[in-house]
C-alpha positions as CSV (number, residue, x, y, z in Angstrom):
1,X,-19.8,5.7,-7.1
2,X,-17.2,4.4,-9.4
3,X,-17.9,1.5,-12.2
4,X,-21.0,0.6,-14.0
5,X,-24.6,0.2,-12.1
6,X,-23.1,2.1,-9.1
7,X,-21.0,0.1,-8.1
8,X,-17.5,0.7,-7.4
9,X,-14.5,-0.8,-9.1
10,X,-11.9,-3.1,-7.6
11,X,-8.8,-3.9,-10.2
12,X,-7.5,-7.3,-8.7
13,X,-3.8,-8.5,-9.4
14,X,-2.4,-11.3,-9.5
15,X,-0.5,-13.6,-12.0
16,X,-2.6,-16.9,-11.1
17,X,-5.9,-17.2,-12.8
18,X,-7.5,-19.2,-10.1
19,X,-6.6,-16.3,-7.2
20,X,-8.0,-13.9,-9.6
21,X,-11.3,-16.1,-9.8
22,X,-11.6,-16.4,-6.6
23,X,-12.1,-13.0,-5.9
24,X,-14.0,-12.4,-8.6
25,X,-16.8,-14.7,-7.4
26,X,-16.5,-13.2,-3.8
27,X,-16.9,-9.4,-4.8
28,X,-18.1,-9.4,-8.0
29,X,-21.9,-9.3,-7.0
30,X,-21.3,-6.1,-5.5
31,X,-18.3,-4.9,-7.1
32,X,-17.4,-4.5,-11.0
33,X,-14.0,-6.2,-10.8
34,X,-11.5,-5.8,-13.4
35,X,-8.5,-8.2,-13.9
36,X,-4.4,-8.0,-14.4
37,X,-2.1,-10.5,-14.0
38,X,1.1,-8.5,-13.4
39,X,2.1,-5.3,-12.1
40,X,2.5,-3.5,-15.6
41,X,-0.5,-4.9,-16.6
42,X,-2.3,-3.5,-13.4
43,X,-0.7,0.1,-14.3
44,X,-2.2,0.0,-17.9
45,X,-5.2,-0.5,-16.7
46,X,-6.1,2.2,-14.0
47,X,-4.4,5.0,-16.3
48,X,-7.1,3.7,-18.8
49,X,-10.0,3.3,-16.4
50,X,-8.8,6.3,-14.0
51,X,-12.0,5.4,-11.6
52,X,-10.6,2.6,-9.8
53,X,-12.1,2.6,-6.5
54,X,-9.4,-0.4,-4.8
55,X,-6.6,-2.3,-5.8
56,X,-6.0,-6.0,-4.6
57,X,-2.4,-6.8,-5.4
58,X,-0.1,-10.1,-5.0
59,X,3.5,-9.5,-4.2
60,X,5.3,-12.0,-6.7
61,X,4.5,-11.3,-10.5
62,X,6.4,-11.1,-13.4
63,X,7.7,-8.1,-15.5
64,X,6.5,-5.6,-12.3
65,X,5.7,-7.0,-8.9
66,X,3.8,-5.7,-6.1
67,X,6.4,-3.8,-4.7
68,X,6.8,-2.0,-7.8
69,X,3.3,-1.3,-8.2
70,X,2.9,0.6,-4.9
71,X,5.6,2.5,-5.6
72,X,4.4,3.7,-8.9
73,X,0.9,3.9,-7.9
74,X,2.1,6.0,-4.4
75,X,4.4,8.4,-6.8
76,X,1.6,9.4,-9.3
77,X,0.7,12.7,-9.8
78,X,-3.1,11.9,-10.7
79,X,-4.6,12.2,-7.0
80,X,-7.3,9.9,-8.1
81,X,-4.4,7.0,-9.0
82,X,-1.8,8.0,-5.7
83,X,-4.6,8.1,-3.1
84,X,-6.1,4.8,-4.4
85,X,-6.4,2.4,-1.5
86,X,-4.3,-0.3,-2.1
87,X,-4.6,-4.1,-0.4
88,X,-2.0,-6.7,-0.6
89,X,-2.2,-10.6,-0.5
90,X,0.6,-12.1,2.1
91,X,0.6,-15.1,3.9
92,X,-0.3,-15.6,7.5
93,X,3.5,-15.6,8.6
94,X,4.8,-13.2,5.8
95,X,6.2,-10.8,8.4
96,X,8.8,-8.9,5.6
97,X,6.7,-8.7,2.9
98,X,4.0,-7.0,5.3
99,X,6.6,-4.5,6.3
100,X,8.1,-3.6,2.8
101,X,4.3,-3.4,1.5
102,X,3.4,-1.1,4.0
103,X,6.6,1.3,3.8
104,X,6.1,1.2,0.0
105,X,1.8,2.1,0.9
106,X,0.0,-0.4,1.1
107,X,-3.1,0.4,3.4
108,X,-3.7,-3.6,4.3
109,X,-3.5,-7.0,3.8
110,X,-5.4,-9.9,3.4
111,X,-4.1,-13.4,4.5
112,X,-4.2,-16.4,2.1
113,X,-6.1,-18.5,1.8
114,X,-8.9,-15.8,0.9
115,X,-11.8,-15.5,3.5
116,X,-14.6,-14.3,2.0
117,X,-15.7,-12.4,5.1
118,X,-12.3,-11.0,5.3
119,X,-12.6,-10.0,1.6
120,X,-15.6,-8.6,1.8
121,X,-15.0,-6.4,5.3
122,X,-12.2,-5.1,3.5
123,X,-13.6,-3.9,0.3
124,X,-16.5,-2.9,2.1
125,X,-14.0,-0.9,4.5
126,X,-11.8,0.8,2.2
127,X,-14.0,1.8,-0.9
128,X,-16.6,3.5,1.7
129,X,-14.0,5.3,3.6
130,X,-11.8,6.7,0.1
131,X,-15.6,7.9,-0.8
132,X,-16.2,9.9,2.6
133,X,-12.7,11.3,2.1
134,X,-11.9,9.3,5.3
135,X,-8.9,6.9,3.7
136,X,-5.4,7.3,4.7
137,X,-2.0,5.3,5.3
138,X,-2.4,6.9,8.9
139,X,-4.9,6.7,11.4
140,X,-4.8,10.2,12.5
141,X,-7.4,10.1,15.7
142,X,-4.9,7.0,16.6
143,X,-1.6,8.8,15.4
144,X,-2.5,11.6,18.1
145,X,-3.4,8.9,20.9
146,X,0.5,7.3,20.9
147,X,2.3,10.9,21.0
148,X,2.3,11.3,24.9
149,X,4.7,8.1,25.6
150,X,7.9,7.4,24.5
151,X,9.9,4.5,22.9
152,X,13.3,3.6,24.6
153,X,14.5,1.5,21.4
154,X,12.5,1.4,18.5
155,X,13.3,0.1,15.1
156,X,11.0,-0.4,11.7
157,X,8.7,-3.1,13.0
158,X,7.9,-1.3,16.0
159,X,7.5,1.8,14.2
160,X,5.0,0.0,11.8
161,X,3.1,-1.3,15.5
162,X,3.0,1.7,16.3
163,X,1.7,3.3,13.1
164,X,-1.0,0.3,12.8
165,X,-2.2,1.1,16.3
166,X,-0.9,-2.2,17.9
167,X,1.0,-0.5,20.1
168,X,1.4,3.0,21.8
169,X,4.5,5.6,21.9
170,X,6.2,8.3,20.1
171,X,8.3,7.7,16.6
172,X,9.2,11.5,16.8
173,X,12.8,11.2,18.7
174,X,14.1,9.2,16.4
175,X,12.2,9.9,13.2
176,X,15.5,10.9,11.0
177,X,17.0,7.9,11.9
178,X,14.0,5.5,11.0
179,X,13.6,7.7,7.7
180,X,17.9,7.0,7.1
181,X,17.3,3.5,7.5
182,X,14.0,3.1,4.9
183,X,15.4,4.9,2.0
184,X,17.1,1.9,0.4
185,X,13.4,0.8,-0.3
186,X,13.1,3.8,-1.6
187,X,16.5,3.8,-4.4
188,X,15.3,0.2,-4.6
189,X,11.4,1.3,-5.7
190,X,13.0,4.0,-8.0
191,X,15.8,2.1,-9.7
192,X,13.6,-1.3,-10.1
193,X,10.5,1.0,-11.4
194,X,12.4,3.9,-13.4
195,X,10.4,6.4,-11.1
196,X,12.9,9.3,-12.2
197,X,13.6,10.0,-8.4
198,X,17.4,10.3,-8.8
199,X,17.9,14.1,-8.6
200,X,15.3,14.2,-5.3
201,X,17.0,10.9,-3.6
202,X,20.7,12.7,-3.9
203,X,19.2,15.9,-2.5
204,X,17.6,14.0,0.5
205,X,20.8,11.9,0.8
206,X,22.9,14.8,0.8
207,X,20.1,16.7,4.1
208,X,20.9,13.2,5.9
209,X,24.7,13.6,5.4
210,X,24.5,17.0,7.7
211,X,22.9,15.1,10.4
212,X,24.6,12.1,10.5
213,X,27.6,11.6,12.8
């Protein structure tokens, strides 16, 4: 396992203290928990620990927010930083920032205020699975399930349902036009975090441009 004394490591991120100490008293008796209060913070960090097992993440921070993070984090090369599950803090009725999380990659979320048997499932959850290899943005077993029925009208927060599980159907049909309608979050991820995507986001604008009408 990752960390010291076998235990795996959980970087948690947020720009209040008190959110941050929260979970620290929650996980750290099983967890070694390390600390960052913004998003560039966060990113120093697991280049300089490279064995962080989880990242808890706010959405709101200075100088690099949570949004920003993902992105970075998702368009790593190190497989050990891009296929680190990643948990974000939203509030109960935080519907956008849910969706724009997840395009981005985040795995979950964890409703404020904290539960600690929410916290805890969740930790437990994701650092076991990214140990058995079993971690993933998609639930395959559940992915294959939802391909024999079909959508009549589906847009990005059905798609999201659907990927979740919450709801069952096929995404395939329509799949360009969902992927057409995300990549803004995509220019906005790689213009607000420098992600030198330019040259790759032209190329897949200019594949779109054949198939549009």
């Amino acid at each position: 396992m990752f960390g010291t004394e076998d235990k795996f490591t959980i970087l948690v991120v947020d720009d209040s203290r008190t959110v941050r100490a929260t979970i620290n008293k929650i996980l750290s008796p099983n967890y070694t928990i390390v600390q960052a209060e913004d998003g560039e913070d966060a990113w120093e960090k697991l280049l300089e620990l490279q064995k962080v097992s989880m990242v808890i993440s706010d959405i709101m921070m200075p100088k690099l927010d949570g949004y920003g993070l993902i992105c970075r984090i998702r368009a790593a090369t190190q497989p050990e930083l891009k296929d680190i599950p990643i948990v974000v803090i939203t509030s109960s009725e935080d519907a956008i920032t849910r969706e724009r999380a997840h395009a981005c990659g985040a795995n979950d979320f964890i409703v404020k205020p904290v539960s600690t048997a929410d916290l805890l499932e969740r930790a437990n959850f994701h650092t076991e699975a990214k140990l058995s290899g079993k971690q993933s943005l998609l639930d395959t077993s559940t992915f294959a399930e939802i391909e024999s029925t079909v959508i009549e009208a589906p847009d990005i927060n059905t798609t999201l349902e659907i990927i979740r599980g919450a709801k069952e159907g096929s995404v395939d049909a329509y799949a360009l036009d969902l992927a057409i309608e995300v990549l803004p979050l995509l220019e906005y991820c790689n213009n607000s975090n420098d992600l030198k995507l330019d040259a790759e986001i032209d190329k897949i604008k200019n594949t779109f441009e054949k198939y549009s009408i």
